[in-house]
C-alpha positions in Angstrom: 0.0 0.0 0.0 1.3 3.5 -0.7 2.4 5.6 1.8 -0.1 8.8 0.7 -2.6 5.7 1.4 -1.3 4.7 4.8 -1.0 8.0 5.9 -4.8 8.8 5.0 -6.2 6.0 6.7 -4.2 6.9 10.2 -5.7 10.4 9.6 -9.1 8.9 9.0 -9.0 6.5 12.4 -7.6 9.5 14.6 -10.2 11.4 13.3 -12.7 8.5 14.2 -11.3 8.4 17.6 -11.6 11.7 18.4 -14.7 11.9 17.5 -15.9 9.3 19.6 -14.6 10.4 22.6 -16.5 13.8 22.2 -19.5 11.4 21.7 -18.6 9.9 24.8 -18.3 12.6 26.6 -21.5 14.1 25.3 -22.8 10.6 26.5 -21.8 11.1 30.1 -23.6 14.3 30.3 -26.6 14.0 28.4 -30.3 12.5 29.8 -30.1 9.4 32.1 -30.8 6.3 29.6 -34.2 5.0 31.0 -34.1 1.5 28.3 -35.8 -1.7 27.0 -34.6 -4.3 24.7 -37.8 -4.5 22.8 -36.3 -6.9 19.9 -39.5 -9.2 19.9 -42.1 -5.8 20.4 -42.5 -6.0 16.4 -43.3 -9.5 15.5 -45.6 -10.0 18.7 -47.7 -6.8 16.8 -47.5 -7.6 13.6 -48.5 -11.1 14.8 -51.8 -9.3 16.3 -50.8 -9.1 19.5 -52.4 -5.6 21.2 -50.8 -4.2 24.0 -53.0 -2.6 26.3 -52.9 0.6 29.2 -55.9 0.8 31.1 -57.5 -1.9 29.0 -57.3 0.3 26.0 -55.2 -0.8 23.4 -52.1 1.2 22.4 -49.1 0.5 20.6 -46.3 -0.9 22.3 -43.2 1.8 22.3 -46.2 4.7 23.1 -46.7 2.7 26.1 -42.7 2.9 27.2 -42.4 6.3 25.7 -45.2 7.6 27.7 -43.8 5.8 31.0 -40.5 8.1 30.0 -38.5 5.3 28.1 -35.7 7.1 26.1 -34.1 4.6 24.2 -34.9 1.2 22.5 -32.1 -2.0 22.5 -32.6 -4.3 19.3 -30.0 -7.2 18.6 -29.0 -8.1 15.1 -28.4 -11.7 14.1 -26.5 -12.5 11.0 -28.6 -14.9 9.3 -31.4 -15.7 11.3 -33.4 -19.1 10.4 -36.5 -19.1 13.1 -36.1 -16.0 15.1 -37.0 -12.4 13.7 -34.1 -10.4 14.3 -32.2 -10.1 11.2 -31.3 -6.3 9.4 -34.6 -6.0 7.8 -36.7 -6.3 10.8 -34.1 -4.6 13.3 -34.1 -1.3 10.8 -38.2 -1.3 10.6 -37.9 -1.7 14.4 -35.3 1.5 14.8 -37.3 3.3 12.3 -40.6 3.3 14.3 -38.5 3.8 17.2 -37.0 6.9 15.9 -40.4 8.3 14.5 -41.3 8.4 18.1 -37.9 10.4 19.1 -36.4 7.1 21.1 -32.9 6.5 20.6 -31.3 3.2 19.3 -28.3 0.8 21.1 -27.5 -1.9 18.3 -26.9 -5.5 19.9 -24.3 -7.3 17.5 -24.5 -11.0 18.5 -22.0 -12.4 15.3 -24.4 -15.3 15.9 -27.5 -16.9 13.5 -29.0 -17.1 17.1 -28.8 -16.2 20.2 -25.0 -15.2 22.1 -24.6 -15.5 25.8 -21.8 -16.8 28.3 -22.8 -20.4 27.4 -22.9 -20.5 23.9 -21.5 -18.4 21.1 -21.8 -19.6 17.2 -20.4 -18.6 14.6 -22.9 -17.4 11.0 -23.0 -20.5 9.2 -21.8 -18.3 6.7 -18.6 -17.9 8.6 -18.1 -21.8 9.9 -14.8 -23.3 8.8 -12.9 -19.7 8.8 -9.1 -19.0 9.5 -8.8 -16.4 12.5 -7.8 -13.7 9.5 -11.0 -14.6 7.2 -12.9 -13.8 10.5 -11.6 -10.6 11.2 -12.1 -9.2 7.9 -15.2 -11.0 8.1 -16.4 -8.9 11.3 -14.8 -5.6 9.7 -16.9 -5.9 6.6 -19.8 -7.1 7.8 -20.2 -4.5 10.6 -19.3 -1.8 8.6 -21.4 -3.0 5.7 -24.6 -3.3 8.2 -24.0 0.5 9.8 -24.2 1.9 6.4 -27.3 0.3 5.7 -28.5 1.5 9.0 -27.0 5.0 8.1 -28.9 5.1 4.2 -32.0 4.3 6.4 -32.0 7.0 8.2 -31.4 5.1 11.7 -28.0 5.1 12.6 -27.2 3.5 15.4 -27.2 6.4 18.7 -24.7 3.5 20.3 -23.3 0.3 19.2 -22.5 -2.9 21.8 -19.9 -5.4 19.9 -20.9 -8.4 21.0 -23.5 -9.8 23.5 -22.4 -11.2 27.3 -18.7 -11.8 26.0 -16.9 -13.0 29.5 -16.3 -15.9 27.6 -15.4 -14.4 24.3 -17.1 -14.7 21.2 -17.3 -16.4 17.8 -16.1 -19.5 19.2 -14.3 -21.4 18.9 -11.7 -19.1 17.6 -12.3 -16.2 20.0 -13.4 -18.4 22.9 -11.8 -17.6 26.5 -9.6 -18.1 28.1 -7.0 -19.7 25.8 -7.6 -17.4 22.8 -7.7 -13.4 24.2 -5.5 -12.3 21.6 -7.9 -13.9 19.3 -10.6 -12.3 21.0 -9.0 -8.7 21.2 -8.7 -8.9 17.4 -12.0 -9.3 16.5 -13.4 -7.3 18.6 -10.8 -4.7 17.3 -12.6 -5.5 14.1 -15.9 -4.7 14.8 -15.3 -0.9 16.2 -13.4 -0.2 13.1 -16.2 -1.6 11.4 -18.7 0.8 13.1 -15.8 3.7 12.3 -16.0 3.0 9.1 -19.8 2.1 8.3 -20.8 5.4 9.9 -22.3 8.6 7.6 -19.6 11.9 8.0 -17.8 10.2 10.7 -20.3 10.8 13.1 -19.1 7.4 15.4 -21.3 6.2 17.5 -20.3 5.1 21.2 -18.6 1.6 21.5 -20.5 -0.2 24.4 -18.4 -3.9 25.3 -20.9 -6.3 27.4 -20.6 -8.6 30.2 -22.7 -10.5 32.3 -21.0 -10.2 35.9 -22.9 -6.8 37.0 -22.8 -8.4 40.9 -19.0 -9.9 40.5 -15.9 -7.2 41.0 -13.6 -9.9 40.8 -14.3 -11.1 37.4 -15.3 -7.9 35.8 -12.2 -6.5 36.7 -10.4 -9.2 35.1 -12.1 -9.3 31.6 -11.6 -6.1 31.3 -7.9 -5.2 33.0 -7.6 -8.4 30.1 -9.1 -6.3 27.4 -7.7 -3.4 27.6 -4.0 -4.6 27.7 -4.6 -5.3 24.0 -5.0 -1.9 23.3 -8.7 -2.2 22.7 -10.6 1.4 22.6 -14.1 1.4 23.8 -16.4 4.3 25.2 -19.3 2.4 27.7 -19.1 -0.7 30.1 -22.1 -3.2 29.7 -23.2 -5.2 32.1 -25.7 -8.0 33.0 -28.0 -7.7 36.0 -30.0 -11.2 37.1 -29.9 -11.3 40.8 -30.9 -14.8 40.6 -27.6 -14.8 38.7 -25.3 -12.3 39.6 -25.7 -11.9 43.0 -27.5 -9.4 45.8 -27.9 -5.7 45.3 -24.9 -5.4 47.7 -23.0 -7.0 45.4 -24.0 -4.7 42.6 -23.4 -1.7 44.2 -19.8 -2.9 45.7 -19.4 -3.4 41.3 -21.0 -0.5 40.4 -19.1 2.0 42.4 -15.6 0.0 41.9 -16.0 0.2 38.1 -16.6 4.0 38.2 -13.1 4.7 40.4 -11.3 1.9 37.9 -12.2 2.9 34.8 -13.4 6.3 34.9 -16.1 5.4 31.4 -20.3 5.5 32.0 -22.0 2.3 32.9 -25.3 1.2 31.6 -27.1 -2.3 33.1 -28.1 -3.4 29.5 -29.9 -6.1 31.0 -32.2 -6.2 34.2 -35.1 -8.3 34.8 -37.1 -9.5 37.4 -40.4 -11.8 37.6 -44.1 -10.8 37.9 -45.0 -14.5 39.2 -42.7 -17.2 40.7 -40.5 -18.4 38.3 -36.5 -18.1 39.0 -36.9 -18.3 43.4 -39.1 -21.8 43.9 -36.6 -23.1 46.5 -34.6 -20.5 48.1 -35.6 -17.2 49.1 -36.3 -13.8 47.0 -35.1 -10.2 47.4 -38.3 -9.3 46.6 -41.6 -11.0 46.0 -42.0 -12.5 42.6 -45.1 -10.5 42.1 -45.8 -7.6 40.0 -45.7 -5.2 43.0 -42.2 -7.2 44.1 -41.5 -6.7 40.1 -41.3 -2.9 40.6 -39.9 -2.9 43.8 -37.0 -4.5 41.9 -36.1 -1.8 39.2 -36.7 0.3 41.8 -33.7 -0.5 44.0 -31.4 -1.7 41.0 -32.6 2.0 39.4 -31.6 3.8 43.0 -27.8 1.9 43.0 -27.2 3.0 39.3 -28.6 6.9 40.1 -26.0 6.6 43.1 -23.1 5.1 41.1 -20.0 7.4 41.5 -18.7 10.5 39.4 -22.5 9.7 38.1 -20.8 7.3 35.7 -24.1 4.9 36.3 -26.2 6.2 33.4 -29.1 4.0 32.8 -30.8 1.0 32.8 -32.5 -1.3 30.1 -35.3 -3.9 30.9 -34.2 -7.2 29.0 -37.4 -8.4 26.8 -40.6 -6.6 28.6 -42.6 -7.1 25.6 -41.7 -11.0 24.6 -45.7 -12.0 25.1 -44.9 -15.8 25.5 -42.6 -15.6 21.9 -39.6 -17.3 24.5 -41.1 -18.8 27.1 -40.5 -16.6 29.6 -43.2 -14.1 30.3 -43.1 -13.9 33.7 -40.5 -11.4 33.4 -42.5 -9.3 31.0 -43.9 -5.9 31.7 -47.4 -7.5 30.3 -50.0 -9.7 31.6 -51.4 -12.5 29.6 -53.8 -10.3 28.8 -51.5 -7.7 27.6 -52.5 -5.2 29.9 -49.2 -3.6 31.4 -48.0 -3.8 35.0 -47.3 -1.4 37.7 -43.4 -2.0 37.2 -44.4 0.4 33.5 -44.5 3.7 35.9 -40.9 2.9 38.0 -39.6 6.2 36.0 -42.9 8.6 36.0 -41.4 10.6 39.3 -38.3 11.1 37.3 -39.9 12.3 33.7 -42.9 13.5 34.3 -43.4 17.9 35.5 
């Protein structure tokens, strides 16, 4: 490659990353992020599924807009073959989202299905890959789904490379813990993609996510890990399932030792709790598995965030209030059966509404 070219594409990634630390530090200072992932919200209506307030029927983000939710989470799988998500439905999603001036997180899961800390497929489109096909791979295909997001009109407001990654990603070349430099890389890839894919170099914020929001210990080691290869990134993800993660304590101790580690905003990209008893059957709840116990809940996890250091805890998204049976696991819905929505929908009224 020629110099003259070298030289223009150091210019163009300095450029990229100084932009996106003025978006980051816009990020820190702008309105507390009051979130749902709302990925299923569209098939469940377009299904005939009516979401109700009162008993009246209503569409599905006025409901969460109305109850002050600011921004919408949507994941995007690479080729999905029985679940919804795939760049079609995830930019008609962000389009009505955006019509109703709710902002827009992007979940990349590099997966045909779902990504968490137990599993982590690779596309079948991607299967038998050398580690460098894959890179490029995630470099092209990132970048080449954030400009179709951008000619939409519906660029992504932030963008989360990857989805619960403790255990890395695209396995098993990026898997953990025997392949971080793997990992590094193609994580590497997909913020360059996003740099790349996005319209006048606005770049959105780079969100990487874990699943340890009540563990200090392991959180500080993915990403002490992380960052030693030199990886940029703006916002710190984390998971938030007590029955999970641990008790509110626990949080809190995580919360505040992220702020004074490393100084970037925190957003729990995934919280959820259950209007009926589902997750505490043998041992004993924090709160009641009721709806009133269901708001109780965000609540308290809402209260630790709002109290997070330096005011580095800036929001909180529900994971999958509007599922309506789709995934077996209603109970943590914001919805009855019915679809009438629950008292956990006004958690945020006292903060959005004068």
């Amino acid at each position: 490659m020629k110099t003259i070219e070298v030289n223009l594409i150091n210019i163009i990634l300095r450029n990229a990353i100084f932009i996106s630390i003025i978006w980051c530090t816009h990020l820190s200072a702008q309105s507390y992020i009051i979130g749902a992932d709302l990925s299923f919200l569209k098939q469940a209506e377009d299904d005939g599924f009516r979401f109700k307030e009162g008993g009246i029927d209503k569409p599905g983000l006025d409901i969460f807009r109305d109850h002050g939710y600011n921004w919408i989470r949507l994941r995007l799988f690479h080729t999905p073959t029985e679940l919804p998500n795939n760049l079609e439905y995830t930019i008609a999603l962000a389009k009505e989202a955006k019509e109703k001036g709710i902002k827009f997180l992007l979940d990349y899961h590099y997966s045909d299905t779902w990504a968490d800390p137990a599993k982590q497929f690779l596309p079948t489109a991607w299967a038998g890959k050398s580690h460098e096909v894959l890179v490029d791979s995630v470099f092209n295909y990132t970048r080449n789904t954030i400009i179709e997001f951008s000619n939409s009109d519906v660029l992504p407001d932030m963008v989360q490379i990857g989805n619960e990654i403790i255990n890395g990603m695209l396995w098993p070349d990026g898997k953990l813990p025997a392949n971080w430099k793997n990992l590094a890389e193609l994580v590497q890839a997909g913020i360059d993609g996003v740099r790349a894919g996005s319209a006048n170099y606005t770049v959105p914020p780079i969100m990487i996510h874990i699943d340890q929001g009540g563990n200090r210990i392991k959180t500080k080691y993915f990403f002490d890990k992380l960052i030693s290869y030199g990886v940029e990134f703006d916002v710190i993800g984390q998971s938030y399932y007590p029955w999970w993660h641990g008790s509110l304590l626990n949080l809190r101790e995580n919360m505040a030792f992220m702020a004074k580690e490393y100084k970037k905003p925190i957003i729990l990209v995934e919280v959820a709790y259950c209007y009926a008893p589902t997750e505490y059957l043998i041992k004993s709840p924090p709160f009641p598995e009721s709806p009133e116990g269901q708001k109780q809940f965000l609540e308290e996890v809402n209260r630790i965030v709002m109290e997070t250091p330096d005011n580095l805890g800036i929001g909180v998204f529900w994971w999958e209030p509007a599922t309506m049976n789709m995934i077996g696991i209603s109970t943590r819905d914001f919805f009855d059966d019915g679809g009438n929505v629950l008292p956990v929908i006004s958690v945020f009224d006292k903060f959005t509404r004068h």
